[in-house]
C-alpha positions in Angstrom: 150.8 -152.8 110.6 149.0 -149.3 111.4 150.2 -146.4 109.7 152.0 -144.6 112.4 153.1 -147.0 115.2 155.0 -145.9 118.6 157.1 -148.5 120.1 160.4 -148.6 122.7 163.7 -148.0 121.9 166.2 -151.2 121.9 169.3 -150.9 122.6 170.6 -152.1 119.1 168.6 -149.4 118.2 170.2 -146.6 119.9 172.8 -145.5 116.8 169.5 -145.0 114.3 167.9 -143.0 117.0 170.4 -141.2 117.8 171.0 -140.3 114.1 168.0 -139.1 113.7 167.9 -136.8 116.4 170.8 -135.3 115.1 169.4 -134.7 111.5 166.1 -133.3 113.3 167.7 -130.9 115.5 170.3 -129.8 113.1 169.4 -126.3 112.4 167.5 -125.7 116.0 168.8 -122.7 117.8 170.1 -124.4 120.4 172.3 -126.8 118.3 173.3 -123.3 116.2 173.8 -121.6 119.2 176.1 -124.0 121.2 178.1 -125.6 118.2 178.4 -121.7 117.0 180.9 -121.4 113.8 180.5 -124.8 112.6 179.7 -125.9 109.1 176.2 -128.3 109.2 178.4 -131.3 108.7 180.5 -130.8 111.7 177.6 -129.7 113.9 175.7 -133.0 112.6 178.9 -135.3 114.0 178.7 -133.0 117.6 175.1 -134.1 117.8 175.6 -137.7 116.9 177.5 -137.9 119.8 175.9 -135.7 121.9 172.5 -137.6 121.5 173.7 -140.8 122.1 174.3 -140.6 125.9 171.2 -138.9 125.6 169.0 -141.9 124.0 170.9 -144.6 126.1 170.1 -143.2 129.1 166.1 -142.7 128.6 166.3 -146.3 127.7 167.6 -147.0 130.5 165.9 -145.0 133.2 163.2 -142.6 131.3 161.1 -143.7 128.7 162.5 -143.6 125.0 160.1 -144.6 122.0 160.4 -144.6 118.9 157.9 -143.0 115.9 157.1 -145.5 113.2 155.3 -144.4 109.4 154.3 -147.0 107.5 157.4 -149.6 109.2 160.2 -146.6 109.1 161.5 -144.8 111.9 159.9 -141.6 111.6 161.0 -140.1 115.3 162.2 -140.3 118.7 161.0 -139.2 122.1 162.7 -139.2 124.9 160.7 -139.0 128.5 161.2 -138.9 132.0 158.2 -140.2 134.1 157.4 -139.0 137.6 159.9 -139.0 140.3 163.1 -139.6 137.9 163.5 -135.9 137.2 165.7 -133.9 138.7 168.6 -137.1 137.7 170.6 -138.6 140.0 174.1 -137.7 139.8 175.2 -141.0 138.3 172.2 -140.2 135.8 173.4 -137.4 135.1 176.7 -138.3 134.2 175.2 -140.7 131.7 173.1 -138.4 130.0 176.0 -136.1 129.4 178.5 -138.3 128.8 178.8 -137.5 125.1 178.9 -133.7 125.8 182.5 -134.5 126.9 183.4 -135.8 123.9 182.7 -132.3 122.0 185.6 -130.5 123.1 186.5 -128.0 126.1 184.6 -125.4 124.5 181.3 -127.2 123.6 181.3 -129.0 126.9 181.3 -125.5 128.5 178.5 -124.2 126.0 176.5 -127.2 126.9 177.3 -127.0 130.6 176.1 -123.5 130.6 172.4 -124.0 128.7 171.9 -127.1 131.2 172.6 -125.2 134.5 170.4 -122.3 133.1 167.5 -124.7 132.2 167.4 -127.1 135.3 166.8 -124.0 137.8 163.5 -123.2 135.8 162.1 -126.9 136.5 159.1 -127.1 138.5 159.3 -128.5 142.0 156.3 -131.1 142.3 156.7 -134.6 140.1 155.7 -134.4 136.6 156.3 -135.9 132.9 159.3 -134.1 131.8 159.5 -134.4 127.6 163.2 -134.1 127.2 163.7 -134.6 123.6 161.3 -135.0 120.9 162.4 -134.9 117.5 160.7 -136.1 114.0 162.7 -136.5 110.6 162.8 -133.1 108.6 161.0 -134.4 105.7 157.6 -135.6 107.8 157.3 -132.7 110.4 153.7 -131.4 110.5 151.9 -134.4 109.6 150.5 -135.1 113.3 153.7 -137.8 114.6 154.7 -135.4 117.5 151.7 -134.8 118.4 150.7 -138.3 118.4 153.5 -138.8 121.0 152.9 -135.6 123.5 149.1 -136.6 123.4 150.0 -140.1 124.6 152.5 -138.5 127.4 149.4 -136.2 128.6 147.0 -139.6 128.7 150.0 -141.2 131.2 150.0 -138.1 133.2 146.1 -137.4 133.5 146.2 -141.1 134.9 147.7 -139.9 138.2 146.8 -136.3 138.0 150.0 -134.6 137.5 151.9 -131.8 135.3 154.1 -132.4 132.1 156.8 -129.8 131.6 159.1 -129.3 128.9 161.4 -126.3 127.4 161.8 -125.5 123.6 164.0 -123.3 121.6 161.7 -122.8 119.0 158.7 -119.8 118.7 156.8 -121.9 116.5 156.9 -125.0 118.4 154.4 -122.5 121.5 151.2 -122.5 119.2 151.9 -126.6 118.7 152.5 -127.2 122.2 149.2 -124.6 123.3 146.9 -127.1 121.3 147.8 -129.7 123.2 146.9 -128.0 126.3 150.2 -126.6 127.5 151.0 -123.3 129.0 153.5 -120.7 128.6 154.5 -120.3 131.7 158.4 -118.3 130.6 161.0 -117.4 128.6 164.7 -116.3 128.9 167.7 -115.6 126.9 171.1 -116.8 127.5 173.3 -114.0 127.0 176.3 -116.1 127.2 175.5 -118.3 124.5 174.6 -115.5 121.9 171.4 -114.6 123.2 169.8 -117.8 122.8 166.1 -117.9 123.7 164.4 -120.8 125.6 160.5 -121.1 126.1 158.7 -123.0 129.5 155.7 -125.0 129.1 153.6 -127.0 131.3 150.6 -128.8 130.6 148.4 -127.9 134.1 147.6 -131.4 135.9 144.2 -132.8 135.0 141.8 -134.9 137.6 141.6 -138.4 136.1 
């Protein structure tokens, strides 16, 4: 076995994926922001549950892989190929069918960050990278960028954009080497001022 290996998500798989994610994205502003006043360990079970509609439906109708180091999951990405994003309403549902297990308030939180996000989509068909998280302990040793490299090689193939948001400043010089643009940002008053970058990676002749 190869050091760092990137294979699909299984459905058996789906709870460890989804666990991860919500170690990864623990302390992200967006988690912070939308499960605002709760202690880690709270916020930790929100995202669990959260993520898990998340991963099951990129298995189903995206493209979810997972990151292996040396035979251990090491991360999770979750993609949406040409012509699947904007989701279907049924889609839709699916994917945010743990966000209305959070509570009233959360649901609303979340409800509000995804109506703000999906206006600022671009209109022609692209690779949309939805969610891409790696375990805290082995970010910055090249696994993400492994993934959004092989993404760009899929999308140079048939000459089209990739397009993702991210809620993190540091993440824009990371996502610049790989040849994406900033192309925006905003802040979400209503959810404390949150503030969410847009990216796309221009499309490339093959």
């Amino acid at each position: 076995m190869s050091p760092m290996e990137i294979k699909p998500i299984k459905k058996d798989s789906a709870r460890q994926a989804t666990r991860l994610l919500a170690k990864s994205f623990l302390n992200n502003p967006v988690s912070v922001h939308v499960f605002d006043n709760l202690f880690p360990e709270e916020r930790e079970k929100k995202l669990n549950t959260l993520y898990y509609g998340f991963v099951t439906t990129a298995i189903d109708y995206g493209v979810a892989n997972a990151i292996y180091l040396n035979g251990e999951l090491a991360g999770i990405s979750l993609a949406y190929p040409p012509g699947s994003y904007p989701f279907s309403l049924w889609t839709w549902l699916l994917n945010g069918m743990g966000g209305l297990f959070l509570g009233v308030k959360y649901t609303w939180r979340l409800a509000l960050l995804d109506s703000v996000i999906r206006k600022k989509h671009i209109p022609e068909k692209h690779w949309y990278m939805f969610v891409l998280g790696v375990a805290p302990q082995l970010q910055g040793k090249g696994l993400g960028g492994r993934v959004v490299s092989s993404m760009s090689e899929n999308a140079d193939l048939k000459a089209i954009p990739c397009y993702l948001e991210t809620d993190k400043p540091e993440n824009i010089s990371f996502y610049k080497s790989q040849g994406y643009q900033l192309v925006g940002e905003e802040t979400i008053p209503s959810l404390d001022n949150l503030k969410i970058w847009y990216m796309i990676r221009p499309a490339k002749k093959p």
